[in-house]
N, C-alpha and C positions, 0 to 999 in steps of 0.2 A: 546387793544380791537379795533375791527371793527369799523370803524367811519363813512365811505364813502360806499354805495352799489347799483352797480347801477346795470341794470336787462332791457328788451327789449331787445334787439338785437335779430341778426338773420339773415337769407338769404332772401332776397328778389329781383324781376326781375325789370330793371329800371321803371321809372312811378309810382313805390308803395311805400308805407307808412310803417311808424314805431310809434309807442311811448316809450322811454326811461324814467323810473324813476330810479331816486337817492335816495336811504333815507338816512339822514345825523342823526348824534345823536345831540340832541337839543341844546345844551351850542354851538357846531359847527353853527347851520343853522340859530337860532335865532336872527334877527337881522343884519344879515350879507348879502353882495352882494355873489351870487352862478352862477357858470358857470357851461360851457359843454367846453369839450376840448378834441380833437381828433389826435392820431395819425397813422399815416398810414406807412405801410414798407419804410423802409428807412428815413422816414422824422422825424422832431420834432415834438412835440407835440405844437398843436396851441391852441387857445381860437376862438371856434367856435359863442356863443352865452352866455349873461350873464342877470343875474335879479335881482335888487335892493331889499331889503326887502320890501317896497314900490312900486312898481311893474316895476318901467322903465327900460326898456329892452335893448341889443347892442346884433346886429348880426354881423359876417362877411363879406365880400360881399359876398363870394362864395357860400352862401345860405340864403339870406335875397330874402324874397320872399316866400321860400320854408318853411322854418324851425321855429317855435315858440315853446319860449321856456317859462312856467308859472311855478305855484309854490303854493302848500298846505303850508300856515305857520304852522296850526293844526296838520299837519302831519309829517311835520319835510320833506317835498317832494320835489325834482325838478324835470320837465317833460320837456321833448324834443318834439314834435311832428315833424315829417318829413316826408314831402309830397313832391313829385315830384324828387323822389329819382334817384341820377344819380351813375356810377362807380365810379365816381371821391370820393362818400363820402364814400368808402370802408376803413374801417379806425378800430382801436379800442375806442372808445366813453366813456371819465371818464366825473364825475363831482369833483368838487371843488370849493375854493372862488374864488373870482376875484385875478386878477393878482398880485394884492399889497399885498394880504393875502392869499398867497397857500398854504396849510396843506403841511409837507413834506409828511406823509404816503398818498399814492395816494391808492386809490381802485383798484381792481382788472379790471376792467372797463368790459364793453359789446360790444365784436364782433357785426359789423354789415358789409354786405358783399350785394355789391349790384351786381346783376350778374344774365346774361339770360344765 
């Protein structure tokens, strides 16, 4: 079964904004540290920003500033918001645990394509 699904993305012109949600199935989200993690042609796959069940948060540098990421416990949700959108974050955008605890099945993840 589907565990991981995440939805936002889209094309957008540098300067503009996105919101990314994940919905995770609940025994997965509850409880647990959840990230965002991005990759782009050619490259690995990184840990862009993460969020404690609790709320304390780690960005990367390549977008702290720009990008905050929160989270519905109710809803089983994680949310990216991304402002100040540059090329560089053209990427395809999963969610997942933190690095110590990554689901092998990764989601299908959300194209985000930033481009004038």
């Amino acid at each position: 079964q589907v565990q991981l699904v995440e939805s936002g993305g889209g094309l957008v012109q540098p300067g503009g904004s996105l919101r990314l949600s994940c919905v995770a199935s609940g025994t997965i989200f509850r409880g647990n540290t959840m990230g965002w993690y991005r990759q782009a042609p050619g490259k690995q796959r990184d840990l862009v920003a993460q969020i404690t069940s609790g709320g304390s948060t780690y960005y990367a540098d390549s977008v702290k500033g720009r990008f905050t990421i929160s989270r519905d416990n109710a809803k089983n949700t994680v949310y990216l918001q991304m402002n100040s959108l540059k090329p560089e974050d053209t990427a395809v955008y999963y969610c997942n645990r933190d690095t110590l605890h990554i689901l092998r099945d990764w989601g299908q993840g959300t194209q985000v394509t930033v481009s004038s």
